[in-house]
C-alpha positions in Angstrom: -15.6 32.9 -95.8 -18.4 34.0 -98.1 -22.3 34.0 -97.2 -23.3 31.4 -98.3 -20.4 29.3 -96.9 -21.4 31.1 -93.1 -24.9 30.6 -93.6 -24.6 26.9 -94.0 -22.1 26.7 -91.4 -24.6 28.6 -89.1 -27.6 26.2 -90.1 -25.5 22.8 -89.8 -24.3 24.4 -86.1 -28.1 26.0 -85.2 -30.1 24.2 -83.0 -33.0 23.6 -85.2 -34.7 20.4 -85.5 -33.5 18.1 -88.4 -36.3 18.7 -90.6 -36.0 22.4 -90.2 -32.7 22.4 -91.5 -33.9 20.3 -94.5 -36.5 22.6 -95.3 -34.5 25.6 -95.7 -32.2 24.0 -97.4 -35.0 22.3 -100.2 -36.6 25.7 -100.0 -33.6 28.2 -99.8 -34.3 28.9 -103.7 -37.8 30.0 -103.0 -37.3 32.6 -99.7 -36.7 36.1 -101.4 -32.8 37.7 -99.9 -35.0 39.9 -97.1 -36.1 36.9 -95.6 -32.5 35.0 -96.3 -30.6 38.0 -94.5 -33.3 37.7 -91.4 -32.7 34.1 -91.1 -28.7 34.8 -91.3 -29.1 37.0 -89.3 -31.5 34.5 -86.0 -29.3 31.7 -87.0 -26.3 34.1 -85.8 -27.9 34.6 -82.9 -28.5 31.2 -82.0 -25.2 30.4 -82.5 -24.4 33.3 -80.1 -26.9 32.2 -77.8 -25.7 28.5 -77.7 -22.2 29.4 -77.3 -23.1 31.3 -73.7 -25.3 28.4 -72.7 -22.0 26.4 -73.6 -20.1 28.7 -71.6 -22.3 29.4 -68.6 -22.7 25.3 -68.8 -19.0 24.9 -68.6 -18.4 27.9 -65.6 -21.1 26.2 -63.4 -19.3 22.6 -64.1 -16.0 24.0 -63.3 -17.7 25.8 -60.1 -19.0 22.2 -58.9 -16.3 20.5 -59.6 -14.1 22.5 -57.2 -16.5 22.5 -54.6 -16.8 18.7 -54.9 -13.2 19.0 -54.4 -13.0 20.7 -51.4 -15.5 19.0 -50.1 -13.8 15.3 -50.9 -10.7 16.5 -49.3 -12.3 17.7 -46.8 -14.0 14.6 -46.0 -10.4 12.6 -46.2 -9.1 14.8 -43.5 -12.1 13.7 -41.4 -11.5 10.0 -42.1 -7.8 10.2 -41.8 -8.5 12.1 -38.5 -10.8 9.2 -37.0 -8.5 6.4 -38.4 -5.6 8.2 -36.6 -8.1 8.7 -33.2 -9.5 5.0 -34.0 -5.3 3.7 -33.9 -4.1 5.8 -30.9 -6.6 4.7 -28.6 
């Protein structure tokens, strides 16, 4: 993939606002290549820095799920328990 090709696949995936995006892209012509090879390079990092939010989002979901889990099963055991106590008596 070429640059240019990244660079707009970095913008369209950043987390910049809307209008933003559409003013780099109106203005990209104007911005001299220092200043296009610092944005390339923040709007890398951004998509670095989204993708471990992503992940740590997704590890902490996965962590509370199981728990909730655990916990639900443990909670069927008690009910099953008292139903079985409830029936016996």
């Amino acid at each position: 993939m070429n640059k240019s090709k990244k660079f707009a696949e970095l913008l369209f995936n950043s987390s910049l606002d809307a209008e933003v995006k559409d003013f780099i892209i109106e203005n990209l012509d104007k911005f001299s290549d220092a200043e296009k090879n610092e944005m390339f390079e923040i709007l890398e990092k951004d998509m670095k820095n989204t993708k471990n939010i992503l992940n740590l989002t997704k590890m902490k979901f996965d962590l509370e799920q199981k728990r909730f889990e655990k916990e639900s099963n443990e909670l069927e055991l008690e009910v099953l328990k008292a139903e079985m106590e409830k029936n016996g008596k």
